[in-house]
TIDRENKOL-217536 format. One record per residue (C-alpha): residue number from 1; x, y, z. Coordinates in nm, 4 decimals, m for minus. Layout:
% residues N
R  num      east     north        up
R  NUM         X         Y         Z
...
//
This chain:
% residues 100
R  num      east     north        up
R    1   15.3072   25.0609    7.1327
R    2   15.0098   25.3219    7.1009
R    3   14.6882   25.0572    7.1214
R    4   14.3736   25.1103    7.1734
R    5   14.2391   25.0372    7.5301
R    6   13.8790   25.0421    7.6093
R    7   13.7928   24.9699    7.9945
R    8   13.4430   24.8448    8.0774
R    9   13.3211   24.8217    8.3833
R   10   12.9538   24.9182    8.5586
R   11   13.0617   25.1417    8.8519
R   12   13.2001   25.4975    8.6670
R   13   13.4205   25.6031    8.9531
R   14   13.6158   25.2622    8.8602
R   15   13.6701   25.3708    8.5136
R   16   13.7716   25.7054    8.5645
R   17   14.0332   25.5388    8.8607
R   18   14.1494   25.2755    8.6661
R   19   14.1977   25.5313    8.3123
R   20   14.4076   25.7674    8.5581
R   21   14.6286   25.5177    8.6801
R   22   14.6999   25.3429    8.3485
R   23   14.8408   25.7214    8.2402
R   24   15.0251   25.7718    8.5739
R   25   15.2408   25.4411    8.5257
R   26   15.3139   25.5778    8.1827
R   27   15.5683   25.8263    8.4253
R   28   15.8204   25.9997    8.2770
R   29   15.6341   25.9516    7.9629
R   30   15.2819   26.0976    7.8234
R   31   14.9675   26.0136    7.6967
R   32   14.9156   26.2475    7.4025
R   33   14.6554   26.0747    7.2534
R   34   14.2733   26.0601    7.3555
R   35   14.1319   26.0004    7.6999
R   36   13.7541   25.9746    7.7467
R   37   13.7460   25.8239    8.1132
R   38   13.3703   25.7954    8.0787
R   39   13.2234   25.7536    7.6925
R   40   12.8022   25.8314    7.6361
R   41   12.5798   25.6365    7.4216
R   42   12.5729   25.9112    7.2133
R   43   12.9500   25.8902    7.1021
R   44   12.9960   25.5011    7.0774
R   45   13.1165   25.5919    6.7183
R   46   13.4289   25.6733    6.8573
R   47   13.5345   25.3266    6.8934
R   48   13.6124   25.2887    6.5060
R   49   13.8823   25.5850    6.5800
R   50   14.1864   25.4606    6.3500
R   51   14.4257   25.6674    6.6293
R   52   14.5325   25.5391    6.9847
R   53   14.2819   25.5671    7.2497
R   54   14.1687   25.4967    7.6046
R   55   13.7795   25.4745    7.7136
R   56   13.6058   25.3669    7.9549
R   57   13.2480   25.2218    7.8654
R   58   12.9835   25.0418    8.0422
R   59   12.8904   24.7448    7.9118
R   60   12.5329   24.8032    7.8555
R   61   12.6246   25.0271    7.6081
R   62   12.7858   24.7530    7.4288
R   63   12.5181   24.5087    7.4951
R   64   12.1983   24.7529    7.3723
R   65   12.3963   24.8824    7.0662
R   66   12.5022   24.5084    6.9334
R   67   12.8095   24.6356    6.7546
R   68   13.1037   24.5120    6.6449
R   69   13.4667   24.6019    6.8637
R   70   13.7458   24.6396    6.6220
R   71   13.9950   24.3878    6.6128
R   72   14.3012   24.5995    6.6826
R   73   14.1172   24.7097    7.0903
R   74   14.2437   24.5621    7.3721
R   75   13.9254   24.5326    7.6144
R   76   13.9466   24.5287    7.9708
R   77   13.6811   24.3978    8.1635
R   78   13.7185   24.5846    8.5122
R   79   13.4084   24.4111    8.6937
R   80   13.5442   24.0460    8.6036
R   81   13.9658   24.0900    8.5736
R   82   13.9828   23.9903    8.2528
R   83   14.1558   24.1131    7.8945
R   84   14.0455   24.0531    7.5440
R   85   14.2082   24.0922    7.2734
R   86   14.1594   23.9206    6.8904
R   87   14.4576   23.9934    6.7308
R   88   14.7190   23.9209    7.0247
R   89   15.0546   23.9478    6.7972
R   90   15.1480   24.3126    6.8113
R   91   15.3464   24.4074    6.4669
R   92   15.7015   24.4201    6.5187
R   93   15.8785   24.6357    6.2318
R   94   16.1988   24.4333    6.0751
R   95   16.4002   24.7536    6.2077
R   96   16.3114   24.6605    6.5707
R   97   16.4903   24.2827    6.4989
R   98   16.7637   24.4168    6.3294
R   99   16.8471   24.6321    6.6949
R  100   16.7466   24.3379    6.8944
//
């Protein structure tokens, strides 16, 4: 469904693991959209992409900056196991009932 996934975590070898093997279970299919396993402070603007993504941040970043995560990004919190997300209905288009 092309979301936006950003992974936060404080170890960087974790989000760099965990971003490859959310694309490898994507098998036979492809990620064609952007992959930034590890983002800098310098790029945090990033986050207000309107296209599909997948980061991985630490969450100081997050914490020092004191901005706002769009509504529309899933956020995975590595170091704690958990998954955030404000606007949890996903938009179904009225073609998708129609074959269902």
């Amino acid at each position: 469904m092309e979301k936006k996934i950003l992974l936060i975590s404080e170890h960087k070898a974790l989000l760099t693991h965990a971003a490859i093997a959310l694309i490898s279970f994507l098998f036979p299919l492809c990620w064609k959209h952007v992959l930034i396993p590890i983002l800098p402070k310098t790029m945090t603007d990033v986050l207000d992409a309107p296209f599909p993504f997948l980061i991985g941040i630490e969450p100081f970043i997050i914490r020092e900056d004191c901005f706002e995560i769009n509504n529309e990004v899933y956020r995975v919190d590595l170091d704690n196991g958990s998954i955030s997300l404000r606007d949890s209905k996903p938009k179904v288009s009225k073609e998708y009932k129609v074959l269902k």
